[in-house]
N, CA, C and O atoms as a DFTB+ gen file, in Angstrom:
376 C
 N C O
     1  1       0.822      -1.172       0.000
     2  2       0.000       0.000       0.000
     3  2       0.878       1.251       0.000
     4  3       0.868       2.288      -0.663
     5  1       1.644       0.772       0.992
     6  2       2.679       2.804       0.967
     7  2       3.408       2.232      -0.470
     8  3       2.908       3.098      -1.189
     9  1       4.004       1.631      -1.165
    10  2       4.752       1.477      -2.045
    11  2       3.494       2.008      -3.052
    12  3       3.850       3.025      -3.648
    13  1       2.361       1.661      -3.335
    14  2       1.594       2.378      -4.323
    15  2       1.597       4.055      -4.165
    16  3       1.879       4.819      -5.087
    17  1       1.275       4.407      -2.991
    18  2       1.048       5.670      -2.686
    19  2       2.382       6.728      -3.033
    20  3       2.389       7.940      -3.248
    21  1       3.729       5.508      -2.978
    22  2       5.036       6.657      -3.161
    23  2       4.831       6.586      -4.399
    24  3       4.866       7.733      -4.844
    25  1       4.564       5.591      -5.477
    26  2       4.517       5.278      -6.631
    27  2       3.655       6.115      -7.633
    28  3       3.868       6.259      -8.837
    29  1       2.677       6.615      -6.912
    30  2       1.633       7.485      -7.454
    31  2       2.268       8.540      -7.077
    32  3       2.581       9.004      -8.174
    33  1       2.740       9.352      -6.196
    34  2       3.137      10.571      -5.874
    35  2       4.016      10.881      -6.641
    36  3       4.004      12.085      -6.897
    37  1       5.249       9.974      -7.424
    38  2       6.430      10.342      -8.126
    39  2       5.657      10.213      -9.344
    40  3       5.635      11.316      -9.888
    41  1       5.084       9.444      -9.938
    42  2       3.930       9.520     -11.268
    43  2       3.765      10.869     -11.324
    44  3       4.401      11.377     -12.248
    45  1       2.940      11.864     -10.452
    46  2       1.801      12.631     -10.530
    47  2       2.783      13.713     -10.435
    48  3       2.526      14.737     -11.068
    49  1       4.267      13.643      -9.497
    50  2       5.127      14.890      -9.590
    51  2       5.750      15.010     -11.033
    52  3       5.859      16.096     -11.601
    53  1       6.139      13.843     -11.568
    54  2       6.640      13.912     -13.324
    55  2       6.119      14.316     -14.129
    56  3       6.663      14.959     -15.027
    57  1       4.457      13.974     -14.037
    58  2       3.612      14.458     -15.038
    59  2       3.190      15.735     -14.922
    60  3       2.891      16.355     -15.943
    61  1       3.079      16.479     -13.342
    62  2       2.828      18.001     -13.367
    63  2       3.901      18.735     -13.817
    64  3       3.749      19.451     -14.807
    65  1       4.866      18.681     -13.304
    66  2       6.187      19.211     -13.594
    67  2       6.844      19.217     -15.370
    68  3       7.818      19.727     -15.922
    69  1       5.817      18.447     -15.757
    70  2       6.028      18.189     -17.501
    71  2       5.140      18.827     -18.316
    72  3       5.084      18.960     -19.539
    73  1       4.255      19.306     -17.143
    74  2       3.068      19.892     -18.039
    75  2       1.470      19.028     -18.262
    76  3       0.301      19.400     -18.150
    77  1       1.905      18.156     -18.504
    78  2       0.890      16.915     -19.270
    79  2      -0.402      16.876     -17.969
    80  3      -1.512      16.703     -18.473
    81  1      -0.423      16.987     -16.662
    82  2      -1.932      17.482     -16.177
    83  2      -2.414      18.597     -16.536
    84  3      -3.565      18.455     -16.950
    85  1      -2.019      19.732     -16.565
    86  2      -1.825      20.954     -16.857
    87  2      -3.015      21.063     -18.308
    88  3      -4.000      21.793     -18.417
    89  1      -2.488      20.096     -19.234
    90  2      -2.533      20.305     -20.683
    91  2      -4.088      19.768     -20.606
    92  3      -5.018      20.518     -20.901
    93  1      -4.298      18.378     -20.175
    94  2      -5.136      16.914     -19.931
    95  2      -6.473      17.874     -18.898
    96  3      -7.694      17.728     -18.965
    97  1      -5.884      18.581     -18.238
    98  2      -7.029      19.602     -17.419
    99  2      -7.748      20.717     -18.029
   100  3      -8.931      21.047     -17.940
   101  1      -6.558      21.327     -18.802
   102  2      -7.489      22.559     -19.648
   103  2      -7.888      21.964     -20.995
   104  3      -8.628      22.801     -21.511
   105  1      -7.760      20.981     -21.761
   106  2      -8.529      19.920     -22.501
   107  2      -9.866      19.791     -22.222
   108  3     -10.766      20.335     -22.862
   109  1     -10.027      18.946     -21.098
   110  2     -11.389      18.763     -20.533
   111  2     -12.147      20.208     -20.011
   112  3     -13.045      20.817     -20.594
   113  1     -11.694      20.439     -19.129
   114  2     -12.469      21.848     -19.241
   115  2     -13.174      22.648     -20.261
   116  3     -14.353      22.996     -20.204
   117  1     -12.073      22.980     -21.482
   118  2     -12.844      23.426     -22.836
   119  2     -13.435      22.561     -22.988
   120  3     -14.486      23.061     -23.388
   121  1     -13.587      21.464     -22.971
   122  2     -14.961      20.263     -23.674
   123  2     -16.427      20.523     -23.024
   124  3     -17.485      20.783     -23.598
   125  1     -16.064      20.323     -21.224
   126  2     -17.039      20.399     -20.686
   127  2     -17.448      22.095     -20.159
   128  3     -18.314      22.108     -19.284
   129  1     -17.005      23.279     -20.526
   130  2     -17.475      24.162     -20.190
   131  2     -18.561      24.863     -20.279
   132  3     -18.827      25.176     -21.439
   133  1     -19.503      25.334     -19.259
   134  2     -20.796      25.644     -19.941
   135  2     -20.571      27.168     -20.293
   136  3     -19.424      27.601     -20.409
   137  1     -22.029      28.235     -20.516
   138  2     -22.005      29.402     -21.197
   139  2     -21.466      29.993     -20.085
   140  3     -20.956      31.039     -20.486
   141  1     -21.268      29.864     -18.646
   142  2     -20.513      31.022     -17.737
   143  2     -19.102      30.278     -17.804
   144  3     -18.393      30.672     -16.878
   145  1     -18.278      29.036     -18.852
   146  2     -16.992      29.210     -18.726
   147  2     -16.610      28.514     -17.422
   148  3     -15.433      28.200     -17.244
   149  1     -17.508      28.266     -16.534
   150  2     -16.682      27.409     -15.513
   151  2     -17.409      25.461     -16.474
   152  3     -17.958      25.151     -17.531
   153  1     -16.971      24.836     -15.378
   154  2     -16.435      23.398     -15.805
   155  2     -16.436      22.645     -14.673
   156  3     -15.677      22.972     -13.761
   157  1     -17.415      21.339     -14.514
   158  2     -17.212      20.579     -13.564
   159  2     -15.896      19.979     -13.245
   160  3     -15.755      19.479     -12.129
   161  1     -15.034      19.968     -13.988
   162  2     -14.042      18.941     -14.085
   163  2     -13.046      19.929     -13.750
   164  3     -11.968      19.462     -14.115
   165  1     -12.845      21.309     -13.123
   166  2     -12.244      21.995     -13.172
   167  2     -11.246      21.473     -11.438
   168  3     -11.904      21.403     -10.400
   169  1      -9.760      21.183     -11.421
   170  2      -9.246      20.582     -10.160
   171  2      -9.142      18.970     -10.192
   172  3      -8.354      18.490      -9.377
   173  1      -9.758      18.178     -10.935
   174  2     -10.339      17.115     -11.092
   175  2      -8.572      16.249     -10.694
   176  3      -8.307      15.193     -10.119
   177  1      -7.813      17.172     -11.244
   178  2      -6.575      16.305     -11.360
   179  2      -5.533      16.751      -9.880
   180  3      -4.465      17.362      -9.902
   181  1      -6.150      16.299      -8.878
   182  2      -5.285      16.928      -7.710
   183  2      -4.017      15.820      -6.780
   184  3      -4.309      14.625      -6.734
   185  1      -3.217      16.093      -6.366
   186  2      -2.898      15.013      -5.623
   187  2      -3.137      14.618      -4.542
   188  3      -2.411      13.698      -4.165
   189  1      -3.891      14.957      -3.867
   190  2      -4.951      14.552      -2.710
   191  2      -6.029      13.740      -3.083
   192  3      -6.510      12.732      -2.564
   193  1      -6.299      14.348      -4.037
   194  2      -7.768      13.226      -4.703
   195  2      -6.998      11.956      -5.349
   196  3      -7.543      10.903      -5.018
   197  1      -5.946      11.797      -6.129
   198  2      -4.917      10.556      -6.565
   199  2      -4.700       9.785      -5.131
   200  3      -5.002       8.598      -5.010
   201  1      -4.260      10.404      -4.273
   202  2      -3.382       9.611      -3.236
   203  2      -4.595       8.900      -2.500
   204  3      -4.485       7.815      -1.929
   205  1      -6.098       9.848      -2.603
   206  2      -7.285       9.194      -1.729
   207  2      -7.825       7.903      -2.889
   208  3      -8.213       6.782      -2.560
   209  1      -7.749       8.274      -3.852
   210  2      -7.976       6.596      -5.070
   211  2      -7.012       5.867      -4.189
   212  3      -7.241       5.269      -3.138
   213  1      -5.625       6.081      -4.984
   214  2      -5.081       4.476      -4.745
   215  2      -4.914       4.181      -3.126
   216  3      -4.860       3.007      -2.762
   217  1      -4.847       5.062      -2.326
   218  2      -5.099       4.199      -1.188
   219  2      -6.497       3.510      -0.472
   220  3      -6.406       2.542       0.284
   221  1      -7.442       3.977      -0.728
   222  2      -8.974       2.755      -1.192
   223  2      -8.656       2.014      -1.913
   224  3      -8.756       0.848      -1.530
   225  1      -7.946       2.326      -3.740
   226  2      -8.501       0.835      -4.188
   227  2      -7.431       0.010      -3.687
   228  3      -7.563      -1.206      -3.823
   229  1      -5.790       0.724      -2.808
   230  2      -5.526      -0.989      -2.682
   231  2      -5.470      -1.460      -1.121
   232  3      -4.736      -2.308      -0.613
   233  1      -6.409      -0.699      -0.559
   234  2      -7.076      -1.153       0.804
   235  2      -8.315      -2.222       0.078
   236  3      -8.606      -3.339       0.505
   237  1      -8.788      -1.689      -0.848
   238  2      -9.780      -3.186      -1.494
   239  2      -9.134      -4.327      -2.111
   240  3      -9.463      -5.504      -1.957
   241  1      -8.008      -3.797      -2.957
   242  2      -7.287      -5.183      -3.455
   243  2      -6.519      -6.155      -2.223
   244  3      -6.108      -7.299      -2.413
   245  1      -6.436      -5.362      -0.871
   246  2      -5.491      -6.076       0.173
   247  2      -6.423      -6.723       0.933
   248  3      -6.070      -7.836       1.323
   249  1      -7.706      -6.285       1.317
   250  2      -9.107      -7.149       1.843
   251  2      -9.103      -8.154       0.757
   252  3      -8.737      -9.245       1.193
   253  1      -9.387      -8.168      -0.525
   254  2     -10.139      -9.000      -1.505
   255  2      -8.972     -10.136      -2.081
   256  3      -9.152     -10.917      -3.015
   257  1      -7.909     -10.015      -1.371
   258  2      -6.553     -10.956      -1.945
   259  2      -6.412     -11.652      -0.791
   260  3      -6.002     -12.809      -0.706
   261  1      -6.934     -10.564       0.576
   262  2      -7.023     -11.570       1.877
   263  2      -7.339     -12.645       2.188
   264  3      -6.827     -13.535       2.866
   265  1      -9.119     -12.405       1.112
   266  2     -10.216     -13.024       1.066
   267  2      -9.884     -14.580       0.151
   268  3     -10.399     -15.649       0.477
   269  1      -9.329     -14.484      -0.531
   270  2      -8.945     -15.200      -2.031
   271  2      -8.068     -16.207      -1.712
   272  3      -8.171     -17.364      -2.119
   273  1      -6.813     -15.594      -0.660
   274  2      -5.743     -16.357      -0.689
   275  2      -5.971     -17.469       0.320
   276  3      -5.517     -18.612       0.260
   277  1      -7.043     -16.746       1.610
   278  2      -7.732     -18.021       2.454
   279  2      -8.399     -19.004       2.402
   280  3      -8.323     -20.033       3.074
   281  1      -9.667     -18.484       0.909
   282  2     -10.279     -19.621       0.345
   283  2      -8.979     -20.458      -0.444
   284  3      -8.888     -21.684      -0.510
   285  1      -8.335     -19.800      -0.824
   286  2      -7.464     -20.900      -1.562
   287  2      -6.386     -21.482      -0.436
   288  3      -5.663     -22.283      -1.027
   289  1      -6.008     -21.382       0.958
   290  2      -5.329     -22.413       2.040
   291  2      -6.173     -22.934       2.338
   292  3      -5.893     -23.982       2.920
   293  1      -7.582     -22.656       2.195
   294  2      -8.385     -23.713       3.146
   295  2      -9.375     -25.160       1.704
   296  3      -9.880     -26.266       1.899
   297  1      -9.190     -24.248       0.338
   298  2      -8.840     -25.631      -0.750
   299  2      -7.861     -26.302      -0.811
   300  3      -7.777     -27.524      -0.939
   301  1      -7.014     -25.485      -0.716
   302  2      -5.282     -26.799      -0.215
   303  2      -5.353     -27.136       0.484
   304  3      -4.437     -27.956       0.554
   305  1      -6.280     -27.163       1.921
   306  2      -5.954     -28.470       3.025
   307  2      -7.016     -29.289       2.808
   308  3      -6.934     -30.479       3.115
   309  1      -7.874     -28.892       2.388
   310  2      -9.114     -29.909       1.933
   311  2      -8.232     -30.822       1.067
   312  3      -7.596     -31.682       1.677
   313  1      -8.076     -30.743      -0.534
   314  2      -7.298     -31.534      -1.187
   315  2      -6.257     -32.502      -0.363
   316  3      -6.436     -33.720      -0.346
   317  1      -5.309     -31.966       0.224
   318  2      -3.929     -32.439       0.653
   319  2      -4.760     -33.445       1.865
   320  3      -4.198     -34.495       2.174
   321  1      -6.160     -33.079       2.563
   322  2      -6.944     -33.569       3.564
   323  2      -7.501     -35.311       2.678
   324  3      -7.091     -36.395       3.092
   325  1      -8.264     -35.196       1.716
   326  2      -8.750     -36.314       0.988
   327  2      -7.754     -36.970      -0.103
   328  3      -8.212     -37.914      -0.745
   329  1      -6.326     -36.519      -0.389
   330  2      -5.525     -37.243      -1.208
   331  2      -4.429     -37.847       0.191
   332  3      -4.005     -38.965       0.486
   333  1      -4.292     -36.686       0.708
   334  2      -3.188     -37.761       1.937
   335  2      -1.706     -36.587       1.779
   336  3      -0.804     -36.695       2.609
   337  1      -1.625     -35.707       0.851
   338  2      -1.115     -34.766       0.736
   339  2       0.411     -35.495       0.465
   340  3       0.241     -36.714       0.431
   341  1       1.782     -35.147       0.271
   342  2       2.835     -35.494      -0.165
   343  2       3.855     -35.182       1.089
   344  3       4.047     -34.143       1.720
   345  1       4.618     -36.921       1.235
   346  2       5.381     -36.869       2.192
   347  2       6.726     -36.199       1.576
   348  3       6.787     -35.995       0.363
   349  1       7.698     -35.893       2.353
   350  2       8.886     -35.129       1.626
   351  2      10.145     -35.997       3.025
   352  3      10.053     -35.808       4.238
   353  1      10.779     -36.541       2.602
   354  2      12.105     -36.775       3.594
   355  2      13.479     -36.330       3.478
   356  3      14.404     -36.829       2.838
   357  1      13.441     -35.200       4.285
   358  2      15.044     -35.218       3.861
   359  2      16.213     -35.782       4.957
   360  3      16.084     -35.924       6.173
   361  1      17.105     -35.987       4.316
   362  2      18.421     -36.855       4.874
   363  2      19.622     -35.651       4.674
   364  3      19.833     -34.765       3.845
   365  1      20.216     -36.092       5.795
   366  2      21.830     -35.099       5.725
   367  2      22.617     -36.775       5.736
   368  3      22.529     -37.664       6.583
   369  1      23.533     -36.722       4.168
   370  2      24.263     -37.517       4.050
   371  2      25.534     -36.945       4.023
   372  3      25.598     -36.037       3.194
   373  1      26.727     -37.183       4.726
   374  2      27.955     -36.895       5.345
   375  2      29.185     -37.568       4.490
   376  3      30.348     -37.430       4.869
């Protein structure tokens, strides 16, 4: 999760600093502007609003992988439960 969040922050500093939100913001704006010239979408590109996405969606991907990876230990002991699962021996030969 913090590795997304630094990951997005250095994204979002390259791309302001390059221009390209800048450009991608007053784009949309002229599209969506009504007859007084303002624009819903006006701010749309902030880094507070970025950093509040990816830290929800991967507070959902870290619940929902939680969720996933348990159903899948508790299908591997079932299986390994009705096959007898695989013995392994190891030896220290000298």
């Amino acid at each position: 999760m913090i590795v997304a969040l630094v990951a997005a922050t250095v994204v979002y500093g390259v791309l302001k600093a390059s221009g390209v939100i800048d450009n991608v913001e007053n784009a949309l704006v002229e599209v969506t502007a009504n007859a007084e010239g303002s624009s819903p979408l006006e701010g749309i590109f902030s880094l507070g609003r970025l950093l509040t996405y990816t830290f929800l969606s991967s507070l959902v991907f870290a619940l929902c992988m939680t969720a996933v990876l348990t159903l899948t230990a508790i299908l591997y002991n079932a299986a390994a439960e009705i096959v007898g699962g695989i013995r392994v021996t190891l030896t220290d030969r000298a």
